[in-house]
Kinemage of the C-alpha trace (Angstrom):
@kinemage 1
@onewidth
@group {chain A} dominant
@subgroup {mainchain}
@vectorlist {calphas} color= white
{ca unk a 1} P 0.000 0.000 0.000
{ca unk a 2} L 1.491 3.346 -0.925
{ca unk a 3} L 1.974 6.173 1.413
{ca unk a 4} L -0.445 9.051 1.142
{ca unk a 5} L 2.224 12.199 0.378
{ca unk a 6} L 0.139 14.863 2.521
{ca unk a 7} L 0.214 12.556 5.262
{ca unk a 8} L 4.217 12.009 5.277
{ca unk a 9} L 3.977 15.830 4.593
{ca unk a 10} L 2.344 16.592 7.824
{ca unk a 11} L 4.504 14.208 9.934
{ca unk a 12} L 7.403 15.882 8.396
{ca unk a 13} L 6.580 19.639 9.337
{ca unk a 14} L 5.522 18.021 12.848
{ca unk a 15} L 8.467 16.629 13.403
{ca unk a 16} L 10.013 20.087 12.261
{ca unk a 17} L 8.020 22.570 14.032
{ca unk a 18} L 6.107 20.786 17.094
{ca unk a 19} L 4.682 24.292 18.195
{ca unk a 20} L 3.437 27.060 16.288
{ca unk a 21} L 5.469 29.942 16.448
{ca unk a 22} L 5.185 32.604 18.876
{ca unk a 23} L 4.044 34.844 16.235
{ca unk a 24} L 1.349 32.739 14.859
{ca unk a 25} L -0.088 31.959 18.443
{ca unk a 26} L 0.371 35.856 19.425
{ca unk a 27} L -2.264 36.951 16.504
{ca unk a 28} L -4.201 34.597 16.558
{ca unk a 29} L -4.913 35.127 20.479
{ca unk a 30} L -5.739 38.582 19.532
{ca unk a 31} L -7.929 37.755 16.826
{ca unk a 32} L -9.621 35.559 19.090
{ca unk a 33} L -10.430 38.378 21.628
{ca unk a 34} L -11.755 40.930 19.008
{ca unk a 35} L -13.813 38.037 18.235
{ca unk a 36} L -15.389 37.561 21.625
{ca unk a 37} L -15.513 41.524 22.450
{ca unk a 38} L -17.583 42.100 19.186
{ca unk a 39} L -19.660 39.106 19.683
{ca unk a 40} L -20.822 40.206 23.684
{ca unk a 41} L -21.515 43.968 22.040
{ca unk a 42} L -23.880 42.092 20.074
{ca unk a 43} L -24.970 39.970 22.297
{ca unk a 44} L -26.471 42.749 24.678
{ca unk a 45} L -27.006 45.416 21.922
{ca unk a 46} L -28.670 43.954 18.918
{ca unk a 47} L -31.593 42.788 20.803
{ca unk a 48} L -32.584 46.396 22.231
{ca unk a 49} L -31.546 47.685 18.548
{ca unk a 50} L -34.784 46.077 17.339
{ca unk a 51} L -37.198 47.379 19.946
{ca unk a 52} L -35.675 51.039 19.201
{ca unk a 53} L -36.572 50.468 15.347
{ca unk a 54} L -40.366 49.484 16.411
{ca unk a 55} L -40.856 52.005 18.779
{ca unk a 56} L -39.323 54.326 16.261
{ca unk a 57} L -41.743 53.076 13.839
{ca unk a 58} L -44.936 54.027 16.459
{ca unk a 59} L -45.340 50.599 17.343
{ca unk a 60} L -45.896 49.493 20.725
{ca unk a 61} L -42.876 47.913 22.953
{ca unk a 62} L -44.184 44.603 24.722
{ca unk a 63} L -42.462 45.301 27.745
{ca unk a 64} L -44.612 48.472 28.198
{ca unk a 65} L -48.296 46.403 27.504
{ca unk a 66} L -48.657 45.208 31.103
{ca unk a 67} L -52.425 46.021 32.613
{ca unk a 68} L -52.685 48.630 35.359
{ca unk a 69} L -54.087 47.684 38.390
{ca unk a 70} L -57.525 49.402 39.122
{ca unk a 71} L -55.390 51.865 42.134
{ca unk a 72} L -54.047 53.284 38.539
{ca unk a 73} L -57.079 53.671 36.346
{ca unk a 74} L -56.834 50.369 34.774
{ca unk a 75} L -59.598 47.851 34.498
{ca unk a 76} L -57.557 45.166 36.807
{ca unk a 77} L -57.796 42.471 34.068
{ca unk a 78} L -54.204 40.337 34.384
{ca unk a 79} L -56.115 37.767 32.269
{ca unk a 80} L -57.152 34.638 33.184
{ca unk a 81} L -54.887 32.574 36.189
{ca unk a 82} L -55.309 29.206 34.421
{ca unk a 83} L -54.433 29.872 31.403
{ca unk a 84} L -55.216 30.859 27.754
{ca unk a 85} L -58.341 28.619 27.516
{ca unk a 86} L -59.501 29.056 31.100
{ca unk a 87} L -58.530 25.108 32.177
């Protein structure tokens, strides 16, 4: 059976360079943490980004649809405690 040449390729450099160098490991560290900084920012951003755009629109913001209590004018309906269909 004959030897696949990428494989005695990648033994060779292996046995040449165990470790990447310094360099290599260096940017890619840094890469690696512009990576995860960006992808928190979006994380806690892009979600509130939306409700901006709807509320910008004149649409309503879900967070702001809860029913007042009758103390503050409302009509005291918080829905039914069972449930949707009232089981």
């Amino acid at each position: 059976m004959t030897e696949n040449n990428f494989k005695r390729w990648e033994e060779n450099n292996l046995r040449q360079f165990p470790q990447a160098p310094p360099r290599v490991k260096k940017d890619l560290d840094g890469s690696m943490g512009f990576i995860r900084m960006i992808s928190k920012v979006i994380e806690v951003y892009l979600p509130n980004v939306f409700n901006m755009f709807v509320i910008m629109g004149g649409g309503d913001n879900e967070k702001d649809q809860h029913p007042k209590p009758p103390s503050e004018g409302g009509t005291g309906d918080f829905g039914d405690p069972k449930g949707p269909s009232g089981h």
